[in-house]
N, CA, C and O of each residue as an XYZ file, in Angstrom:
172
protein
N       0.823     -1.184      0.000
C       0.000      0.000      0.000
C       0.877      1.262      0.000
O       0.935      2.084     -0.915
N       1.607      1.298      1.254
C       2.682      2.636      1.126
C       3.430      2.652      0.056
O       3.593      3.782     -0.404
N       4.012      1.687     -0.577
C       5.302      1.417     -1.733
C       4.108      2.053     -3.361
O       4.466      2.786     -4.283
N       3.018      1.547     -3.187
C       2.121      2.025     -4.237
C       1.756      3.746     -4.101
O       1.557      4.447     -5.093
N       1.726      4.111     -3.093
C       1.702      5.512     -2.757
C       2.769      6.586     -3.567
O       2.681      7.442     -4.447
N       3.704      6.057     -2.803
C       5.523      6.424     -2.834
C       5.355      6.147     -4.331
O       5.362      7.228     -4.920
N       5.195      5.041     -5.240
C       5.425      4.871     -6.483
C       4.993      6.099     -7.638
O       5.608      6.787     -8.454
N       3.540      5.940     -7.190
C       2.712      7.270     -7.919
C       3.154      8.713     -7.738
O       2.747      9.551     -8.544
N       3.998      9.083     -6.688
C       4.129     10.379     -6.548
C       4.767     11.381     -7.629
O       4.535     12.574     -7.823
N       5.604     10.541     -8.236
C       6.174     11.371     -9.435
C       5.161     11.624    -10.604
O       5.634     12.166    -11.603
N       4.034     11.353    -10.609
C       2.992     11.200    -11.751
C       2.577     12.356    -11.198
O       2.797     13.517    -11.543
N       1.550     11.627     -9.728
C       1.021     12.782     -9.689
C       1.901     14.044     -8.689
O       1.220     14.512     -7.777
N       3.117     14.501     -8.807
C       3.319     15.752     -8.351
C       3.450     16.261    -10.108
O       3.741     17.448    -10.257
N       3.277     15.531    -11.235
C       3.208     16.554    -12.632
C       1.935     17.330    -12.589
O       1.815     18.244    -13.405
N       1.001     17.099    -11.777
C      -0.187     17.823    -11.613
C      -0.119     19.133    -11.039
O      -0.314     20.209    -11.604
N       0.266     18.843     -9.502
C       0.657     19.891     -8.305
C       1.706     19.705     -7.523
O       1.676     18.934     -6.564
N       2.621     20.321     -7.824
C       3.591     20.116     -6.624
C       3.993     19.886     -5.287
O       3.159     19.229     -4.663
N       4.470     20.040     -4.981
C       4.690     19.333     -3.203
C       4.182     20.734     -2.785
O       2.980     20.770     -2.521
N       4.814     21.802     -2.684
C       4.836     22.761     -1.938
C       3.211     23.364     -1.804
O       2.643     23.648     -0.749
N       2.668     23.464     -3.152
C       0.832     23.693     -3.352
C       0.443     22.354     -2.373
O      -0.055     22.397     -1.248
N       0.684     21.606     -2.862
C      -0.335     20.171     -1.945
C      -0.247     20.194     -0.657
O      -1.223     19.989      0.064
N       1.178     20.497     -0.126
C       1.315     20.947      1.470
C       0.243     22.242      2.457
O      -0.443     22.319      3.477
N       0.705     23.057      1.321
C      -0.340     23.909      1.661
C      -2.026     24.095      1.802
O      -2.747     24.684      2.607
N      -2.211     23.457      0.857
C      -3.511     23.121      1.229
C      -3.586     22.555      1.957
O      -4.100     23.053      2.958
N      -3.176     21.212      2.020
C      -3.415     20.253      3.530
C      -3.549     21.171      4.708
O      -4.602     21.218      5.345
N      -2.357     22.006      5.054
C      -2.224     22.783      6.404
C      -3.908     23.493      6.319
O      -4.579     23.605      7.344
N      -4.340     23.854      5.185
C      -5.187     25.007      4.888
C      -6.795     24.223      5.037
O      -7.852     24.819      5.243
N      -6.635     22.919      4.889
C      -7.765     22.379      5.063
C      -7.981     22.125      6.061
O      -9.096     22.330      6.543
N      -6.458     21.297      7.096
C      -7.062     20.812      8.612
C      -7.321     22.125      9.607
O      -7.502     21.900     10.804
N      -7.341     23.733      9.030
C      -6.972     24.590      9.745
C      -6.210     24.394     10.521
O      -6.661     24.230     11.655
N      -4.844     24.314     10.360
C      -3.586     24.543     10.837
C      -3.031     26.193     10.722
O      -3.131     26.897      9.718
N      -2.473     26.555     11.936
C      -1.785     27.942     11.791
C      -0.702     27.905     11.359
O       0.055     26.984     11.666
N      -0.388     28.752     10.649
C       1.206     28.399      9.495
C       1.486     30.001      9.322
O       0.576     30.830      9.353
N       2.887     30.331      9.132
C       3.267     31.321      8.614
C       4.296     30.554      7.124
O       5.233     29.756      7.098
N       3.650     31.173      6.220
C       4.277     30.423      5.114
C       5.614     30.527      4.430
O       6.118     29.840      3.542
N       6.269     32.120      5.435
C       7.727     32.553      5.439
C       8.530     31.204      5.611
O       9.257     30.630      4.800
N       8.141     30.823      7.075
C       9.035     29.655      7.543
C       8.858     28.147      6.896
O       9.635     27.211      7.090
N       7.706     28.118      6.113
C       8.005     26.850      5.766
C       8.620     26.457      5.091
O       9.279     25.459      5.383
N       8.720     27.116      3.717
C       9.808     26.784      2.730
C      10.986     27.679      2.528
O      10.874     28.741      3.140
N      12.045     27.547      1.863
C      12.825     28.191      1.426
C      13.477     28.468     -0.070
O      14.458     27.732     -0.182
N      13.327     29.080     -0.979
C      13.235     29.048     -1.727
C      15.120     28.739     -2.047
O      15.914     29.349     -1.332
N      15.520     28.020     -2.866
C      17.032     27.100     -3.417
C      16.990     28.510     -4.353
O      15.924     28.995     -4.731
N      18.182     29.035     -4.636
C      18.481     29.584     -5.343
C      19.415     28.916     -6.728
O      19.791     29.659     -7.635
């Protein structure tokens, strides 16, 4: 089940990326977030 999860992720992050999908999650369970600290942008 997890290994089938993990497998698909490269498919579907061609949809939405990690960083959008994270965010929503936080945004759905109403979680408090400042979105400065979560990521960092790689130069």
């Amino acid at each position: 089940m997890i290994f089938n999860y993990v497998k698909g992720q490269e498919k579907h992050h061609t949809k939405q990326d990690f960083k959008t999908e994270y965010l929503e999650s936080l945004q759905k369970h109403e979680l408090e977030f400042d979105e400065q600290y979560i990521f960092e942008e790689l130069i």
